[in-house]
C-alpha positions in Angstrom: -59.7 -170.9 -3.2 -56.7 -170.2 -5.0 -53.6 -172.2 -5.7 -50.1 -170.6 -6.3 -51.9 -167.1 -6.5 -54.3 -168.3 -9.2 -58.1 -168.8 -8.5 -59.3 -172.5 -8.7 -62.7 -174.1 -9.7 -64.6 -175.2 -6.1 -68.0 -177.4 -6.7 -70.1 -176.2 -3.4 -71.5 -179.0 -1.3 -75.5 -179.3 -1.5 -78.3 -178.8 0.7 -79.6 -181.7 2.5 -83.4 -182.4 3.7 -84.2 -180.2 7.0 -82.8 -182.2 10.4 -80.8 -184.2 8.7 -77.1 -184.7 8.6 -74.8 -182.9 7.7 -76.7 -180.3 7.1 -74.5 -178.9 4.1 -72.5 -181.9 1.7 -69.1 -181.2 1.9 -67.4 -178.8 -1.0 -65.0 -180.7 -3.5 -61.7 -178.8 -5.5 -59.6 -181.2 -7.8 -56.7 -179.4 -9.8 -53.1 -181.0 -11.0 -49.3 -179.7 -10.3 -45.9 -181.2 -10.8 -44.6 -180.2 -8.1 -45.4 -178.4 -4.3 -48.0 -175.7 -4.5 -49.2 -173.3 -2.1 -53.0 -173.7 -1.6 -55.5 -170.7 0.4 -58.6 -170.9 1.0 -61.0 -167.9 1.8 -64.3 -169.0 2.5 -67.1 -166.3 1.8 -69.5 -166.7 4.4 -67.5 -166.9 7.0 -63.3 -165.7 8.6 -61.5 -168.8 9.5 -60.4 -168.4 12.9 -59.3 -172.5 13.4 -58.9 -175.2 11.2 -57.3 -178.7 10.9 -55.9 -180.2 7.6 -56.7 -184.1 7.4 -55.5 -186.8 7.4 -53.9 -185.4 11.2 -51.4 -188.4 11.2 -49.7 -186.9 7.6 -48.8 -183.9 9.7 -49.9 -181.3 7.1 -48.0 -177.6 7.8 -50.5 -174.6 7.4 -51.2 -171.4 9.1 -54.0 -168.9 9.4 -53.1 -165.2 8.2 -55.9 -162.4 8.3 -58.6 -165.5 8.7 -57.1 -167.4 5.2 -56.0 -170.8 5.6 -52.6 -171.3 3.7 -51.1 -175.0 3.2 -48.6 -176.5 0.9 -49.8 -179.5 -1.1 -48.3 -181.5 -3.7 -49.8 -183.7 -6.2 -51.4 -187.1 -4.5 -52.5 -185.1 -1.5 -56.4 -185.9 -0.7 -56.9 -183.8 2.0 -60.1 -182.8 4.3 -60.3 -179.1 5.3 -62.2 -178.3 8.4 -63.0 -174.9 9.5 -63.8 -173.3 12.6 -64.7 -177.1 14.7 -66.8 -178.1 11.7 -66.9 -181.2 10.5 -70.0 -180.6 8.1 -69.6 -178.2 5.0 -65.7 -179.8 4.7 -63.6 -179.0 1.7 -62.0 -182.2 0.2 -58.8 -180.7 -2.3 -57.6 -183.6 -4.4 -54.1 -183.1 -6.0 -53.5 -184.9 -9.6 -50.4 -185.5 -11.2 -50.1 -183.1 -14.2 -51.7 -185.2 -17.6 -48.7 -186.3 -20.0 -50.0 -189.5 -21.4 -53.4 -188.1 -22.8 -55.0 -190.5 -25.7 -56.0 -189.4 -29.3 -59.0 -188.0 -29.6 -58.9 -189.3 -33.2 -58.3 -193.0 -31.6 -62.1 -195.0 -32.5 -61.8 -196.9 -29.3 -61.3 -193.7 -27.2 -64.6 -191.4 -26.0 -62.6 -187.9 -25.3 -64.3 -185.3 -22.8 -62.7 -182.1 -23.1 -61.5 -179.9 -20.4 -64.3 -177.2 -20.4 -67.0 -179.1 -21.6 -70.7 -180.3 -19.7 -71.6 -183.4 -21.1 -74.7 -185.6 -20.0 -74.0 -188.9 -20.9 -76.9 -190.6 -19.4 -76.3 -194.5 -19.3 -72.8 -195.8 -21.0 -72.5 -199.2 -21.8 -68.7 -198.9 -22.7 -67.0 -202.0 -24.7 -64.0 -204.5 -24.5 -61.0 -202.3 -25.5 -62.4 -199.4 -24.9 -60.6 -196.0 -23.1 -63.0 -193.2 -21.6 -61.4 -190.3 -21.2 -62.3 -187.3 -18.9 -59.6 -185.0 -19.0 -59.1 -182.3 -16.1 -62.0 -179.7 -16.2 -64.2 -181.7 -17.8 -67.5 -182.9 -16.6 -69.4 -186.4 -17.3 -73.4 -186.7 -15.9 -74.7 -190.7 -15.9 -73.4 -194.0 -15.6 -71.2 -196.7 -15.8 -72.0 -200.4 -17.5 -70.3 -203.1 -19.5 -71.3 -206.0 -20.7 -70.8 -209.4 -19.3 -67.0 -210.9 -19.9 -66.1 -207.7 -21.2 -62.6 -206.9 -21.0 -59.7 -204.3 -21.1 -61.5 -201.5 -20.3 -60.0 -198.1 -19.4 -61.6 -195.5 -17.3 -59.2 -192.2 -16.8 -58.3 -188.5 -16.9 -58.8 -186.2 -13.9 -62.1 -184.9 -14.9 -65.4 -185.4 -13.0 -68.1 -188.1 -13.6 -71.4 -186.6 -11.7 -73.5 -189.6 -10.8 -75.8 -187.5 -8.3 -79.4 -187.9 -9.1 -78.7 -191.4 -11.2 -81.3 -194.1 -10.3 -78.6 -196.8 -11.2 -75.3 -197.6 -9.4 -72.7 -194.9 -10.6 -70.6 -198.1 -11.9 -71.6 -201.4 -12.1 -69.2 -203.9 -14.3 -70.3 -207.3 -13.9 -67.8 -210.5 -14.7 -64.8 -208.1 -16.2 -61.5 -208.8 -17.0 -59.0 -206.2 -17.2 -60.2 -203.1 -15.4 -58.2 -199.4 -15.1 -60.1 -196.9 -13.1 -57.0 -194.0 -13.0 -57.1 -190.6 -12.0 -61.5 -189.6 -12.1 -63.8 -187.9 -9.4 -66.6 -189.3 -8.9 -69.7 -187.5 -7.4 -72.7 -190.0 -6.7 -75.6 -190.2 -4.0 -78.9 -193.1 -4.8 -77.0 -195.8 -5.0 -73.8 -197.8 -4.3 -71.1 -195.8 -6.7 -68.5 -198.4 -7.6 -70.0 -201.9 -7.9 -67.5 -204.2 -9.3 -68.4 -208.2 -9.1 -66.8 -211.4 -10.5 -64.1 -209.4 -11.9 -60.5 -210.4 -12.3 -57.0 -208.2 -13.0 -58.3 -205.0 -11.7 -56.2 -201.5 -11.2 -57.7 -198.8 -9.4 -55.7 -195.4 -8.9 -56.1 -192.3 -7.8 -59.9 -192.8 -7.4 -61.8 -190.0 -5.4 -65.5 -191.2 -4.3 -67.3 -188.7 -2.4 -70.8 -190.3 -2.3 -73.3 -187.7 -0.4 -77.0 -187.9 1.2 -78.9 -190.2 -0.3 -82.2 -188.8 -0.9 -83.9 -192.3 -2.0 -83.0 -194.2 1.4 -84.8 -192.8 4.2 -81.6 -193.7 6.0 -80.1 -191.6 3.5 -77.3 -194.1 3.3 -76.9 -197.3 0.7 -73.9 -195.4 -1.5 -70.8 -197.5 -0.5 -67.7 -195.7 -2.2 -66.1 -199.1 -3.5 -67.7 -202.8 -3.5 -65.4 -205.6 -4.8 -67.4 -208.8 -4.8 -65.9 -212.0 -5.8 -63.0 -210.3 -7.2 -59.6 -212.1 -7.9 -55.9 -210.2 -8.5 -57.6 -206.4 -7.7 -55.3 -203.4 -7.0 -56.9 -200.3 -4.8 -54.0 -197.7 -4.9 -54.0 -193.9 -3.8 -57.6 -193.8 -3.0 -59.9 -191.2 -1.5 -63.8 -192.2 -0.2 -66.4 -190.6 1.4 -69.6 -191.9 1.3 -72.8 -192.7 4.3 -72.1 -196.1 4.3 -68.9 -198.6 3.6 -65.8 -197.5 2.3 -63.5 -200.1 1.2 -65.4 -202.6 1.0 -64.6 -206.9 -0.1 -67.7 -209.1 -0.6 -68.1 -212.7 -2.0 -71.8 -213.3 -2.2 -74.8 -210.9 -2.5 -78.3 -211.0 -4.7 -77.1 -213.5 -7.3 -73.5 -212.0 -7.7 -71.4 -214.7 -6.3 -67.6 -215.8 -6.6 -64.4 -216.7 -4.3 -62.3 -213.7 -3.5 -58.3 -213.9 -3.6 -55.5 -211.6 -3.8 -56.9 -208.3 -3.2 -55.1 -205.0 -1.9 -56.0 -201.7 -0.4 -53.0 -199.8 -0.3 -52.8 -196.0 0.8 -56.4 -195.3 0.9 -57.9 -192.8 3.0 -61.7 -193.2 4.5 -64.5 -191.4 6.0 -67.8 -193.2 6.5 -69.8 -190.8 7.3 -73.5 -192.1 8.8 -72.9 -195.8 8.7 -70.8 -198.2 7.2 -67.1 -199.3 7.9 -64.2 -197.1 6.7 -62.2 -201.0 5.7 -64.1 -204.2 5.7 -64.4 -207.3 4.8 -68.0 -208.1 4.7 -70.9 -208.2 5.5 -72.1 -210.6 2.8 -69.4 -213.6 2.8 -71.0 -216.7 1.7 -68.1 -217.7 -0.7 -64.7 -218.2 0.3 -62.4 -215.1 0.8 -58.3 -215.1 0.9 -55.5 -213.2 0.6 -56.9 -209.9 1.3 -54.8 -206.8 2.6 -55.1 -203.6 3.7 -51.9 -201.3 3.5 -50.9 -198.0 5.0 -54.8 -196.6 4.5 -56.2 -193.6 7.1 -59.6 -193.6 8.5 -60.2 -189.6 9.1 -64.1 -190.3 10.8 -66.0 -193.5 11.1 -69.5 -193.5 11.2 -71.3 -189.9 12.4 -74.2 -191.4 13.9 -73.2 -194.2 16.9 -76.7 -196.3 16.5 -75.3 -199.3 19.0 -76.8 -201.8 16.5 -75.1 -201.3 13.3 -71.4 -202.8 14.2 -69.7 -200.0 12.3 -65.9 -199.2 12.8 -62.9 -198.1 11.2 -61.5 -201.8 10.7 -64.0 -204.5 10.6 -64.7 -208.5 9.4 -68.3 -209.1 9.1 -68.9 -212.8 9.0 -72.3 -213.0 8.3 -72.7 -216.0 6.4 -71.2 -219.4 4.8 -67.7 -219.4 3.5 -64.3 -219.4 5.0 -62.1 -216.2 5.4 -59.0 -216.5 5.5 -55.5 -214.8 5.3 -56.0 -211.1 6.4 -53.7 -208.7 6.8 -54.2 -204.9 7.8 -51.0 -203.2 7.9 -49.8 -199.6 8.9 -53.5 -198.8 9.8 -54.5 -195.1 11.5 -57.9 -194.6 12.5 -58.2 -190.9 13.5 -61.8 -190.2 14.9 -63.8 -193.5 15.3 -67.4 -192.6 16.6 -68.9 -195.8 17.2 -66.5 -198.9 17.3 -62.6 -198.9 16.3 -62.0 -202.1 15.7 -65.0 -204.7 14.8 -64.3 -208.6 13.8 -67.0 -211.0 14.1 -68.9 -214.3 13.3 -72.4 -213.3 13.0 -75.6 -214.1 11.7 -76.8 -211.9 8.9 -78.7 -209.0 9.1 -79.7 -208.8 5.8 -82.8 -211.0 4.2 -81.3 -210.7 0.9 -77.8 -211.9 1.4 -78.1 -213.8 -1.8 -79.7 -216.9 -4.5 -78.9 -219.6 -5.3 -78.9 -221.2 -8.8 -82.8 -221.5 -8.8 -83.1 -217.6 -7.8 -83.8 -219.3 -4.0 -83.1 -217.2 -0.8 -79.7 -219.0 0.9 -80.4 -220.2 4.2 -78.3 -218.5 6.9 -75.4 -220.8 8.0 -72.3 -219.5 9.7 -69.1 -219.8 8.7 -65.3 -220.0 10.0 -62.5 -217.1 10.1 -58.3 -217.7 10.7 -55.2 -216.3 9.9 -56.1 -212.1 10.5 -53.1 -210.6 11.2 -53.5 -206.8 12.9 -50.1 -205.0 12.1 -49.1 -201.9 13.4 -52.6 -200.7 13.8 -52.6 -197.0 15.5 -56.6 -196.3 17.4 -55.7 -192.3 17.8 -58.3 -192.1 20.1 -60.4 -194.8 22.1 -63.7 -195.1 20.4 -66.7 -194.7 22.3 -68.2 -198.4 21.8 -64.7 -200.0 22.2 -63.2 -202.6 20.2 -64.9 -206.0 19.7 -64.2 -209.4 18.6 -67.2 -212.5 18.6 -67.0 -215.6 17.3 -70.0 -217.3 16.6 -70.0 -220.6 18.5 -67.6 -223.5 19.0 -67.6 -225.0 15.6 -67.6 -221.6 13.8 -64.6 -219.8 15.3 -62.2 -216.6 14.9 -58.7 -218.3 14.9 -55.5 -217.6 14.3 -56.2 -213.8 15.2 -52.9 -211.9 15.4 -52.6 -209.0 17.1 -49.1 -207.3 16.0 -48.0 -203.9 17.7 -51.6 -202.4 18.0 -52.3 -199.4 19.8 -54.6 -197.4 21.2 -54.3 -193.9 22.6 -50.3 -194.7 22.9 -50.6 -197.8 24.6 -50.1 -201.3 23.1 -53.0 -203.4 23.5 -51.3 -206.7 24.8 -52.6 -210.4 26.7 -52.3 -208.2 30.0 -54.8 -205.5 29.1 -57.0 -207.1 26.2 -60.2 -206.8 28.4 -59.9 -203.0 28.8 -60.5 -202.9 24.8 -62.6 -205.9 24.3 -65.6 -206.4 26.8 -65.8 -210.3 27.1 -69.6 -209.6 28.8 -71.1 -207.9 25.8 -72.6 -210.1 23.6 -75.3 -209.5 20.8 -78.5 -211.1 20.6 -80.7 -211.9 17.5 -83.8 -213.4 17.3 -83.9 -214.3 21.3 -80.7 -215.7 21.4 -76.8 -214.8 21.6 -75.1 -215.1 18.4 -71.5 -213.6 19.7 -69.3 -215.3 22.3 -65.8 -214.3 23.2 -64.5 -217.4 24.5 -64.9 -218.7 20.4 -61.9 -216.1 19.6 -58.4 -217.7 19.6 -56.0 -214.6 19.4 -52.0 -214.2 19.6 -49.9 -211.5 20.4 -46.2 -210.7 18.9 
């Protein structure tokens, strides 16, 4: 690959177990500009005779000249490059903003990596005040900690932080205040990579997951990209995830991490969940209250790879599996390219998870249903109709989806409206648990504008 005639640094996707999927991780190249920059790529094992640039709906301009793929990117451009109708072995090229605000390396409460350097870090704890700094080039092997009620921590540069082969989450912050994740690639695979619970004034930018096979889950899934649980006044800006479970994910009460969730926002994010999960959810563990929470102008490329029928996955989802009120949902200037199994996905359900969480005496939480109103769908554009459909359930009559708004949504070019709701959502499917139906349709109140 080179960019603007001059050859950039690609990290080759790994080999997965025999039979599985994909059968090669996909390849990663990060550089920065300042300004537009022409981008080819010349894979060696093969001539590229097609290819699409992704996100489709950003309309990216390339051509194919003596089987190299030219396109002109600029920085903030997270882009999936498929070649010749495949979507294994992709290339994910992630554009940074040239580095002007670097910190001193002289600075006691800054950790410098340098650009050229291999470092492995194993397991940081890093402290309240602290900046950790991966500059461009650089590359960081371990983890992530802090301790409880730390605060003000910085987490930024456009280096790499390899968290493949880690027996640990790839971040895990627990009860923070004041959180900037800015600008880092982050490779992972065991575990969930960015586990963020009970936190509060959060700023995430220009944050590239791409979370591969997991060889420690026979599923080879269990790496969710981001996980905010119990989070209050969280920013998710200008984001990139790929991972084999959920993407974007909001969560109020799992194991013994517990806490209300209010004011949180995905803006410009783009997905791809790649063997299960949701590409934007709220859910599935909910057993504390959950408000304010919007998703804005984010692109799901793929949604799930593998269309089970039993896992509920979609581009856009609520998972209501458990106690708690949500409430006050927005998602806004929504494009989900390629959903496999379901598009759309909002429900009341019983859990299926046997660790949804404790309570104060470390004692498994009974299973009670809760109560969903006020989700708003806004200008929500389904590129293509998913092969499962669109679904909405409420749970029964005393544990309802209300105040559902359905706000210039489309599918395929056509608006989904009163007149036509049952084409998309199937009022005789239900799903059925433990011998009897949890979902029913008629427990849905929705509107149209």
């Amino acid at each position: 690959m080179e960019v603007n005639g001059e050859n950039a640094f690609v990290i080759p996707g790994i080999d997965v177990p025999q039979g599985s999927q994909p059968e090669e991780e996909h390849h990663i190249c990060t550089f920065g500009c300042d300004g537009e920059v022409l981008v080819e790529v010349n894979p060696l094992a093969e001539t590229i005779k097609e290819a699409e640039v992704l996100p489709k709906s950003k309309g990216y301009k390339y051509r194919i000249a003596d089987g190299v793929l030219q396109v002109m990117l600029k920085p903030g451009d997270r882009v999936s490059v498929e070649i010749n109708g495949k979507e294994d072995e992709s290339l994910f090229i992630f554009v940074n903003p040239l580095e002007t605000s670097k910190p001193s390396k002289d600075d006691p409460d800054v950790t410098y990596y340098e650009a050229g350097t291999v470092t492995e870090a194993g397991s940081l704890s890093v402290p309240s005040g602290h900046t950790l700094y991966i500059e461009g080039g650089a590359i960081v092997k371990g983890n992530l900690t802090c301790a409880q009620n730390s605060s003000d921590i910085t987490i930024k540069g456009c280096g790499i932080f390899d968290s493949r082969g880690v027996n640990a989450r790839a971040i895990q912050f627990h009860k923070i205040s004041g959180l900037v994740i800015d600008g880092i690639t982050m490779l992972n695979d065991i575990n969930w990579t960015t586990f963020i619970a009970e936190g509060t004034d959060i700023a995430i930018n220009n944050y590239k997951v791409v979370a591969v096979y997991n060889p420690e889950n026979s599923s080879g899934c269990e790496n969710d990209a981001i996980d905010l649980l119990g989070c209050r006044n969280a920013r998710v800006t200008g984001c990139f995830g790929y991972a084999h479970d959920d993407i974007f994910c909001i969560k109020s009460w799992k194991w013994s991490y517990k806490g209300e969730v209010e004011d949180v926002v995905f803006d410009d994010c783009i997905a791809w969940n790649y063997r299960s999960g949701n590409s934007f959810v709220v859910g599935a563990e909910t057993g504390c209250d959950i408000s304010g929470v919007t998703y804005r102008n984010c692109i799901s490329i793929h949604s799930a790879g593998n269309p089970s029928g039993t896992l509920n996955r979609g581009g856009l989802s609520v998972h209501h599996c458990a106690g708690g009120h949500v409430q006050d949902i927005l998602f806004e200037n929504i494009t989900l390219e390629d959903c496999k199994e379901y598009g759309i996905h909002i429900d009341i359900r019983e859990s299926y998870v046997s660790n949804l969480g404790n309570d104060e005496g470390n004692n498994q939480i009974p299973f009670s249903p809760g109560t969903a109103d006020g989700i708003t769908l806004r200008n929500i554009n389904i590129m293509q109709a998913p092969p499962k459909g669109n679904f909405l359930f409420g749970y029964d009559a005393a544990h309802k989806i209300t105040g559902l708004v359905f706000d210039n949504v489309c599918q395929e070019g056509t608006e989904i409206t009163a007149g036509n709701i049952t084409t998309f959502f199937d009022p005789a499917m239900s799903y059925q648990r433990n011998g009897h139906i949890s979902y029913n349709l008629t427990n849905v109140e929705y509107d149209f504008e």
